[in-house]
N, C-alpha and C positions, 0 to 999 in steps of 0.2 A: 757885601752880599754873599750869601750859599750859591754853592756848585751850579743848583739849577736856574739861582736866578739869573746868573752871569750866563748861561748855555741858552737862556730864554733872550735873554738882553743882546746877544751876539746873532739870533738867527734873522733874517731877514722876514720883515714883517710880512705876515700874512694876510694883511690890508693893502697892499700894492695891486696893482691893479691888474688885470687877469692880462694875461700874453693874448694876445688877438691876432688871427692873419687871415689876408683872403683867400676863401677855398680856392678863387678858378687862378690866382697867382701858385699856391700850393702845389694845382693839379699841372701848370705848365711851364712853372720854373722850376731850374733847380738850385737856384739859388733861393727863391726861397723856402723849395723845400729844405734845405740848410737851417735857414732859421729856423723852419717849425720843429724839426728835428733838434734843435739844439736848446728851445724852451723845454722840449721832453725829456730832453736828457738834463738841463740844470734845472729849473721849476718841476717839472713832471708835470706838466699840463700845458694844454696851449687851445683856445677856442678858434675856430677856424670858424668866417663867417660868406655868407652869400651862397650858402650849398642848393642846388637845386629841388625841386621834390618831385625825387623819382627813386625806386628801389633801388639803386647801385650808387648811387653818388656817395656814399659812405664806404662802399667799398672801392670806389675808383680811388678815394684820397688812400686809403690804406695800403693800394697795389701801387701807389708810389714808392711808400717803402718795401712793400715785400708780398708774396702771396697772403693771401687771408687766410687763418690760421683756424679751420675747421673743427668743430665740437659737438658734442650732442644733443647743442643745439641748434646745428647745420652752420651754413657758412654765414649768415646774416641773421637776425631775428628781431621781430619786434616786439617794445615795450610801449602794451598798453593795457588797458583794465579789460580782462576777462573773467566770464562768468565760468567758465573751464580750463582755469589758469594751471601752467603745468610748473609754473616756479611763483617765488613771492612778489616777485619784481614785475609779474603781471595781473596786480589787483591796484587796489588806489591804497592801501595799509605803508603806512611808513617805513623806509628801510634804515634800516642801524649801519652805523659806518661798516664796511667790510671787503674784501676784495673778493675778485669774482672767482670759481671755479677751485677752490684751494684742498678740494676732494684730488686734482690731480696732481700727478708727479710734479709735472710740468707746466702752471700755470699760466693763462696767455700774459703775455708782457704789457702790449699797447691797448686799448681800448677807446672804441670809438662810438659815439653815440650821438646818429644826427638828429636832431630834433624837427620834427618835418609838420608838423601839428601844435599848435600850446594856445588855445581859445580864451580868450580876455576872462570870458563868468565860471574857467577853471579856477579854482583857490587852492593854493597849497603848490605841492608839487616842486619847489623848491630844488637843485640838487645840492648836493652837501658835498666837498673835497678838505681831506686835512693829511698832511705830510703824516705818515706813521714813521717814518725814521727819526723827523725831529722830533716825534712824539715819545716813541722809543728812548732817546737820550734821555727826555727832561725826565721819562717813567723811569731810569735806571740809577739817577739818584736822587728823588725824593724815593722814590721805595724799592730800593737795591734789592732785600731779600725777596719784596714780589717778582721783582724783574730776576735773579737767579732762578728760579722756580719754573719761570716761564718760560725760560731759556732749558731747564732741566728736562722736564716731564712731558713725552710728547702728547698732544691734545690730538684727536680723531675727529675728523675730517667726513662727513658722509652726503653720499646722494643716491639715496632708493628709491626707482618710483618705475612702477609697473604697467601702470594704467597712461600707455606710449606707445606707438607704432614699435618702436624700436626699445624694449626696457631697460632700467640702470642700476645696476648693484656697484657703484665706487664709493670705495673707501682708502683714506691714505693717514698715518699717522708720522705726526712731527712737532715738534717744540714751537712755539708761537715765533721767538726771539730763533735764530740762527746764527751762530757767533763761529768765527774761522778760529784759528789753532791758536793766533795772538786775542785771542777775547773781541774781536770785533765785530761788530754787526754787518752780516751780510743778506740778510733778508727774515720780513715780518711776516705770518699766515693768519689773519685774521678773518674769522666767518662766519658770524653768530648764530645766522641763521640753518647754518649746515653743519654743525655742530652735533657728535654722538657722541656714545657711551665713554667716559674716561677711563683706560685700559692702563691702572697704575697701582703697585704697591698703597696698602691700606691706609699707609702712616702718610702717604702724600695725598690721599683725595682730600680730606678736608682746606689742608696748605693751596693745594691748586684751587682751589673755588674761590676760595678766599683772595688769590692774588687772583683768577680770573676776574671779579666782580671789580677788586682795587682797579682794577686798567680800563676794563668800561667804565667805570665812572670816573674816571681822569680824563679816556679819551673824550667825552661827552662835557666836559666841563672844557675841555681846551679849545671844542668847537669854537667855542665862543667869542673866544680871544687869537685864537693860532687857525682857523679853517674858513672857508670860500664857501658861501650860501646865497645861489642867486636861482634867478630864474631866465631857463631858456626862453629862446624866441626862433619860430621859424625860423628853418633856413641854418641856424647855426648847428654846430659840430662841434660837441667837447671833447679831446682826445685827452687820454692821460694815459702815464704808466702805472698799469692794473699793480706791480710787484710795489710799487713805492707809496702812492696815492690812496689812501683809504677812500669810498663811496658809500653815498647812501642818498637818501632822499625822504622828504616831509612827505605826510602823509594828503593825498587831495582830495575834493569834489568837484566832480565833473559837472555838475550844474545845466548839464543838458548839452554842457562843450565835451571839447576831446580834446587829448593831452599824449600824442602819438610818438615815439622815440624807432629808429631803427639803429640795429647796432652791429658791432663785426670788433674782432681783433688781428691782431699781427703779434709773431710770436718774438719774444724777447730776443733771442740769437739773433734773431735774424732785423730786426733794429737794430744792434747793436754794432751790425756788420755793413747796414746800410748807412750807419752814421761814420763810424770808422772812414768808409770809401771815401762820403763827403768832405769830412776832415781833412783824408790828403786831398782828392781832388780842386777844394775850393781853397787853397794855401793854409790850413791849419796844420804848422807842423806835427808828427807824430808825437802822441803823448800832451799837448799844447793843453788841450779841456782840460779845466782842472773844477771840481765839481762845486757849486755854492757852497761855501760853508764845510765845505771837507764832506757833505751828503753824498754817498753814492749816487753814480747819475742810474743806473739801471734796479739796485735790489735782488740780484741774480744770482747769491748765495755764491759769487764768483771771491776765493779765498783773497784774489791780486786786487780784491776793491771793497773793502770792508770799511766801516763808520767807526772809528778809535772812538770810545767811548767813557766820560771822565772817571776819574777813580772814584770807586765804591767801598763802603764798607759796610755789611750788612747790618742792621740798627739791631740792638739789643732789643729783646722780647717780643710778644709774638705778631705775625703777619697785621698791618694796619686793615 
């Protein structure tokens, strides 16, 4: 078999079944805050269940790990269908796999989304999770030269929006792919929807569109076979690492029901410093994690924990 079908054959399937814990064991062990912390750092996701329905209990699991990591869109928010929707994530329109916030430098790391509402005669609504680093790999070689490309040419990042108590002009540019000094992958920025103007030499615009388009329709085709599509239920809490885990979600009808998410982050450092503690704490020697599959457990662009990624050689002729 090819490069990628052996790098496909090797990853752990993405039909296993979802890591599950209980929020009020989460909220008062720490032992199993351990676990939960350690499905985010090897899976990058972990559904926490039995959460209450009340505005803070998404953020009480999150101040286990670390304060809640503050943004523009305050410390908490909710996702639900509004008719004065001030991002896309609050209409019922579909969202394309993508990470949150990747207009800033510093993207939040953890992501937590209680689902505190989901009405039986809602249809759709769906969420969508697929590994972008093992996604990453298999894109690096079936189509090497799209993936050098993407790795070259920074893509712009934006969020404009004036019609706000508080208005937003960010903008941040950077290469989609992030590769440390040995060619390895240390973080993906992917964000469809927030996506501006490509600020690049003339003889690369066309080449970039062309591998941008190649990678969305990879990622979208891998959904299928490599990503996690279900639906919440009251009560539960899906966390994931925003750096590592791509999101999105199908498109709903409300049907006269309601379909209500509250949400909040924790910032990457600072997971990574609360897992660390646990590690020594709870007998994991230093160093002991050693990440599924050689996957970075964080995505943090940190050069000492990058994804080695198989050898390429760019195909003859032009961008597929």
């Amino acid at each position: 078999p090819d490069a990628a079908a052996r790098a496909l054959a090797s990853a752990p399937s993405a039909r296993a079944p979802i890591p599950r814990l209980s929020f009020d064991e989460v909220c008062t062990s720490d032992a199993a805050l351990y676990r939960w912390l350690g499905h985010l750092a090897d899976e990058g996701f972990c559904v926490l269940e039995g959460a209450p329905d009340d505005d803070e209990a998404g953020c009480r699991a999150a101040e286990r790990i670390a304060p809640v990591m503050a943004t523009i869109y305050g410390r908490a928010w909710d996702v639900v269908d509004s008719p004065d929707a001030i991002n896309v994530a609050y209409t019922s329109v579909a969202l394309p796999l993508h990470m949150d916030l990747a207009y800033y430098e510093s993207p939040p790391g953890l992501q937590l989304l209680h689902c505190r509402c989901f009405d039986a005669q809602v249809t759709g609504g769906e969420s969508v999770l697929l590994d972008s680093f093992e996604a990453a790999k298999l894109f690096s070689v079936r189509h090497p030269r799209e993936f050098e490309l993407l790795a070259r040419v920074p893509a712009t990042f934006v969020k404009e929006h004036f019609a706000r108590e508080r208005p937003v002009v960010m903008r941040y540019r950077r290469p989609h792919f992030a590769l440390n000094g040995s060619g390895e992958l240390t973080g993906i920025f992917w964000a469809p929807p927030f996506d501006g103007p490509l600020c690049a030499p003339l003889e690369d615009v066309g080449p970039y569109y062309a591998a941008y388009r190649c990678f969305d329709a990879f990622l979208t085709g891998l959904v299928e076979t490599r990503g996690w599509t279900f639906r919440l239920c009251a009560g539960e809490v899906v966390t994931f690492n925003n750096r590592r885990l791509l999101h999105g979600r199908t498109s709903f009808e409300a049907n006269g029901g309601t379909r209500a998410l509250r949400g909040c982050y924790v910032s990457i450092d600072e997971f990574a410093s609360r897992l660390a503690v646990l590690d020594r704490t709870h007998g994991a020697p230093p160093g002991a994690r050693q990440p599924e599959m050689g996957l970075p457990m964080l995505g943090n662009q940190d050069h000492a924990n990058g994804l080695p990624l198989p050898s390429r050689k760019p195909a003859e002729g032009p961008p597929l």
